[in-house]
N, C-alpha and C positions, 0 to 999 in steps of 0.2 A: 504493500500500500504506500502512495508516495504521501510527502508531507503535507501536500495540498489537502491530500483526500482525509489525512490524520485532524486536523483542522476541527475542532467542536465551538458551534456556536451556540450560547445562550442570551437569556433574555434579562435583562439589569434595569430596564428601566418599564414600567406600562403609565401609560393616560387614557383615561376614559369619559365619554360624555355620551348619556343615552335617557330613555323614559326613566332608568334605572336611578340614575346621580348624576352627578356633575366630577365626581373623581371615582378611584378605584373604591376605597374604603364605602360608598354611595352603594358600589355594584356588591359587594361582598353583605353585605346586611343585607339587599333586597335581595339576592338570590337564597339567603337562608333564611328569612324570614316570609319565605314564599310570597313575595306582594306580587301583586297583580296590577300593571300600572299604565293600563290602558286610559285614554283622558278623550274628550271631545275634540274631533278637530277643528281650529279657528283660522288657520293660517289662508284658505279659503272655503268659498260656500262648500258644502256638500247636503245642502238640502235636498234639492230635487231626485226626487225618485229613482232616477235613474242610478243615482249610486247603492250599490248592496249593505253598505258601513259606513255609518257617520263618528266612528273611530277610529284610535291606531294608538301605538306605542311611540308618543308624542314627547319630544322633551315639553319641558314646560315655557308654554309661548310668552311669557313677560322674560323671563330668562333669556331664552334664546334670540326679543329682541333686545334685551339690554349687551348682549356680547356679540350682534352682528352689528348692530347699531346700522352706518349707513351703509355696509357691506351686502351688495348686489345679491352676489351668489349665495351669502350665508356659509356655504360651506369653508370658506378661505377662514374664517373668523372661527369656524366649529374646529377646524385640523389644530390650527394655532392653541386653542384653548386648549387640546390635548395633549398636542405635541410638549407644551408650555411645562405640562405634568409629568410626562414621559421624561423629559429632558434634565427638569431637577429630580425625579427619582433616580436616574443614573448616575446624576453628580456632572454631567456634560459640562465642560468649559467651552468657551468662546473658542477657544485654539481645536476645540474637540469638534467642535460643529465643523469650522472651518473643513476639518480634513473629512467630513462624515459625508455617506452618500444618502440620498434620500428614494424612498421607493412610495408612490400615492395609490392605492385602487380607486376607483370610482366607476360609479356606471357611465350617466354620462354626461358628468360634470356640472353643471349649475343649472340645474331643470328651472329654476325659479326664476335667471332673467330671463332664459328664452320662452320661456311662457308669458313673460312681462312683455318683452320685444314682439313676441308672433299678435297678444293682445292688440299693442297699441297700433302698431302696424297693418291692421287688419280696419281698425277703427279708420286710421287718419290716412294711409296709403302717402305717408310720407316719411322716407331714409332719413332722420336729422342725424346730425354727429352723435347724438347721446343715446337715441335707441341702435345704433350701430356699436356703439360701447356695450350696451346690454347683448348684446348675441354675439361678443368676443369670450366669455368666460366658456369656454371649453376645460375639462378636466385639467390640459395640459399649461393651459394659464394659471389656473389654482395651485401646480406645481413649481413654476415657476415663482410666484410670486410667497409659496413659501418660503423657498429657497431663500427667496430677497430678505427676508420679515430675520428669517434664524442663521442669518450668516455662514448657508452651507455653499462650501465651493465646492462640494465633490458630484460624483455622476448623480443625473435626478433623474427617475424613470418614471414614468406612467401608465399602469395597466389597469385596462379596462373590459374585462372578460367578465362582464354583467356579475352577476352575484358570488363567483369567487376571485373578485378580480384583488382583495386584499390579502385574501387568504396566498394568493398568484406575488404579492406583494413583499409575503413573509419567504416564500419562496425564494424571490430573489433576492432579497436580503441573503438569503444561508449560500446562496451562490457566489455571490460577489465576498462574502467572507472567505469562505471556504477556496475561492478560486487564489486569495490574498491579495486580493485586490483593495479592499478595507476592510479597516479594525473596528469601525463602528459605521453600522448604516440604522437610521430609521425609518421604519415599515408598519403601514397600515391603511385604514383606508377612511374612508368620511363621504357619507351619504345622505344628506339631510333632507326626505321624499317631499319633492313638490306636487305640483296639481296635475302636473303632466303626467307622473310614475303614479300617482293613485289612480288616474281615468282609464292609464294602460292597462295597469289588472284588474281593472273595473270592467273593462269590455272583454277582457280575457277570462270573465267570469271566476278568477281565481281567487278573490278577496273571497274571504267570509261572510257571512250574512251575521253570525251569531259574534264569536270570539275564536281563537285562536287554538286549535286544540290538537299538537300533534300525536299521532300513533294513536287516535279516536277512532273508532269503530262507525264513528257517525259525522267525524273530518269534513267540514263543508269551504275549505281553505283557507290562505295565511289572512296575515296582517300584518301591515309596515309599522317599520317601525326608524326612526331616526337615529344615526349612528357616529359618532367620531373615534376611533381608536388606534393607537401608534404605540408602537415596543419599540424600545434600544433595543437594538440585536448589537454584540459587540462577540470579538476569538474568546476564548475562554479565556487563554493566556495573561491576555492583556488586560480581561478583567479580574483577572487574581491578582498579577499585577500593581494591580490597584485597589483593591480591597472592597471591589464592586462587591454588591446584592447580587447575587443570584437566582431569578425566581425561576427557571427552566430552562432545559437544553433542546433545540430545535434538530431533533436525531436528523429529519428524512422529510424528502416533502414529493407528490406525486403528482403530476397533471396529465391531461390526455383531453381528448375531444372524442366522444361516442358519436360521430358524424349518424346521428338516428334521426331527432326532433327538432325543429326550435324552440320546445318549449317543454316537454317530456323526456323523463327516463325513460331508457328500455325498460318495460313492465317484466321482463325475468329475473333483472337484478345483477345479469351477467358484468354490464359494466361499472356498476358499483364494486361488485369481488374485483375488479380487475384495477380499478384506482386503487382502491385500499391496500390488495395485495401487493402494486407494485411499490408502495410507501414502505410497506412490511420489510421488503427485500433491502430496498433501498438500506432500511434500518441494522440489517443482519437479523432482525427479528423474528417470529409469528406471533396469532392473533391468540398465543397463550399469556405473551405478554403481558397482554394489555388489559386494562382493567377497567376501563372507559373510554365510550365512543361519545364525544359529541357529534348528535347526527343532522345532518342539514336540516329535514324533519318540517318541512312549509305549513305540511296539517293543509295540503290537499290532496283529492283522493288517490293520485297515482303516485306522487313523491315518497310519500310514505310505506306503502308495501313494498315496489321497488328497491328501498333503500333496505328496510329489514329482510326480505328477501337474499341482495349482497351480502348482506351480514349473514345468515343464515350460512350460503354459499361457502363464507371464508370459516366460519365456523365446523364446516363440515369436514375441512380440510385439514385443520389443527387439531388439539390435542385437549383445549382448556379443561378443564376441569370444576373450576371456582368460579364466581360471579362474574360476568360479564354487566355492568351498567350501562343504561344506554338513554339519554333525555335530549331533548331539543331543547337549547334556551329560550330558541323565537316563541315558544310559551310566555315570556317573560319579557323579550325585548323587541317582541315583533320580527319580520324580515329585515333587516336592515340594509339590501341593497346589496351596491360593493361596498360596505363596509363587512358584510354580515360576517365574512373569514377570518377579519381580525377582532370581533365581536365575540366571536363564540372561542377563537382560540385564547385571547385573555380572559374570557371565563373561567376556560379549563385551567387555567396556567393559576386564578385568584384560586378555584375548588381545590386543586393540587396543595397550593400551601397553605388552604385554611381547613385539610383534610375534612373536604366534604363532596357528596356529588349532588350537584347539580339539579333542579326539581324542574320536573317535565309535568306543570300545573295542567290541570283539567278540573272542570267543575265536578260536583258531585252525579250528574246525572250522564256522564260520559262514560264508557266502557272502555278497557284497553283491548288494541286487536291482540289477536294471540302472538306467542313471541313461543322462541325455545326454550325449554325447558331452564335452561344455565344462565338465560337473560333475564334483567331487573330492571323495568322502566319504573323508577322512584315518583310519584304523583306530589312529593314533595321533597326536600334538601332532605341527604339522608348523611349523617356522621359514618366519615368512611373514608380511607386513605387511596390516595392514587400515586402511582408511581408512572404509570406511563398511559396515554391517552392518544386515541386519533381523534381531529376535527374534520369534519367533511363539510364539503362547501363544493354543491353542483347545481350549475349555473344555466340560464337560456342559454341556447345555440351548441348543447352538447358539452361547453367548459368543464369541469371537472379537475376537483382538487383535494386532495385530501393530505392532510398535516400528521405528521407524529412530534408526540411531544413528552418530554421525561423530565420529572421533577430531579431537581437539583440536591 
């Protein structure tokens, strides 16, 4: 094995901003205190009938305008406020950012001016200089102009591979370490759903009519949910070095494209086995492992069996013996877009060291679908150690990603 590949990267710094908190400490109490923190949406109408849910897994809108304040896109102001946390939990100096490379996911960038721009332009049918300013924020502006805000000179990348485009984020983060290229990059993603991304799964009939319920026997689809979240990823080395925090080690990470659907799994589950497994590999691992799957888990009707199905598949193949856990957080945090892969993997990474798993919330009048035998879908936070974990995050247009992840 050459040195490159000897290379272990972990995680020293998270920030987080969702329905859940406004920091990590926010995410760690509501995930064990099973809240439930769905709110009304205000940020536009959604009276008229034609919408299925007049909710979602909202940050709270006085908050979120007091920190976008005149910030167009919103999202520029939602990353910063994360990143701002990530950055002092690692210890990051000014010299550190300088040499650090940045990695953004996002779907597709600032749904909220170009919904403001396609409005006003429709109304008046005139280009001025300022509605041409609102339909410039593309993802890849957002990146840049963090860039500018945190005094990062190193590579900045932008992926946008819809709902695992963060999770695709962490990914090249362990690459560009691992290849030694940098000793510190930050990766994550930030998705704050506009009017635009709620109409789209609103005609895609995929939203819920009720609430969010995944691995429900009566699953009637997700619910968005707004997202900011970013990890220091830094070499191990360098953060012993330095007498960094350690909250986990990014073993292996796997992507592929199941070229089937724009918008479905394979209903056999084949290519779920075949993401996960090839993460497994990558790890030196199998799925005896491991001891928790965060599962992508949308809680509509075909994502869901699908996905336990793959599991099943990889399960059938290993040897486990002992508890397999397995929850969706978007019970709790909504879809979060391209944020949702670095959403769910700093969940796991907060459960991992507050040795707890994760609560895959459902009402009382929901049934779970059948699982194997060796699986635990937890309907609340359940007191329980994890040592190593996959995140799955699969995406429209076939994306697929799935993370392994080992406590520290």
């Amino acid at each position: 094995m050459s040195e490159i590949n000897k290379k272990r990267v972990v995680v020293t710094g998270i920030g987080m901003l969702s329905s859940l908190g406004k920091n990590k400490e926010d995410h760690i109490h509501a995930l064990t205190d099973n809240e439930l923190c769905t709110k009304n949406i205000k940020r536009f109408d959604v009276t008229h009938k034609f919408y299925r849910n007049d909710k979602a897994f909202c940050i709270d809108q006085e908050y979120l305008s007091e920190i976008s304040k005149d910030d167009k896109t919103i999202q520029f102001s939602c990353a910063v406020h994360s990143i701002n946390e990530a950055v002092e939990d690692a210890g990051l100096t000014k010299a550190d950012l300088n040499d650090a490379a940045l990695v953004v996911g996002s779907s597709i960038g600032s749904g909220h001016s170009f919904t403001e721009y396609y409005k006003e332009f429709i109304s008046t049918r005139e280009l001025t200089d300022e509605l041409l300013y609102l339909s410039s924020h593309s993802v890849q502006t957002i990146t840049g102009d963090i860039c500018k805000h945190f005094g990062i000179r190193g590579q900045s990348s932008t992926i946008s591979t819809a709902c695992s485009a963060s999770a695709n984020s962490i990914g090249r983060g362990l690459d560009l370490i691992k290849t030694g290229k940098y000793q510190t990059v930050i990766a994550g993603g930030v998705d704050i759903f506009s009017e635009l991304a709620f109409s789209g799964f609103n005609c895609l009939h995929a939203l819920s009519k009720t609430y969010c319920t995944p691995f429900s026997k009566t699953r009637d689809g997700l619910m968005l949910g707004d997202g900011s979240v970013f990890l220091v990823l830094e070499d191990y080395d360098h953060a012993v070095e330095n007498n960094k925090k350690i909250y986990a080690e990014v073993l292996s990470y796997y992507f592929m494209n199941e070229a089937h659907h724009p918008t479905a799994l394979k209903a056999d589950g084949s290519t779920v086995y075949n993401c996960m497994d090839g993460a497994l590999n990558r790890a030196g691992i199998t799925i005896s492992d491991i001891d928790y799957i965060n599962a992508h888990g949308t809680a509509t009707p075909t994502n869901d069996g699908s996905e336990l199905l793959g599991i099943s598949k990889l399960l059938d193949q290993g040897d486990k013996k002992d508890t397999l856990f397995i929850s969706s957080t978007k019970s709790q945090t909504g879809h979060c877009l391209g944020a949702a892969g670095a959403m769910e993997a700093a969940l796991t990474i907060l459960a991992m060291n507050n040795s707890f798993v994760p609560p895959n919330l459902l009402p009382d009048d929901h049934t779970l679908i059948d699982t194997p035998e060796n699986v635990v879908i937890p309907r609340n936070a359940v007191k329980e150690k994890i040592n190593m974990a996959i995140s799955n995050s699969f995406a429209f247009g076939g994306c697929m990603t799935s993370l392994i992840l080992k406590k520290n």
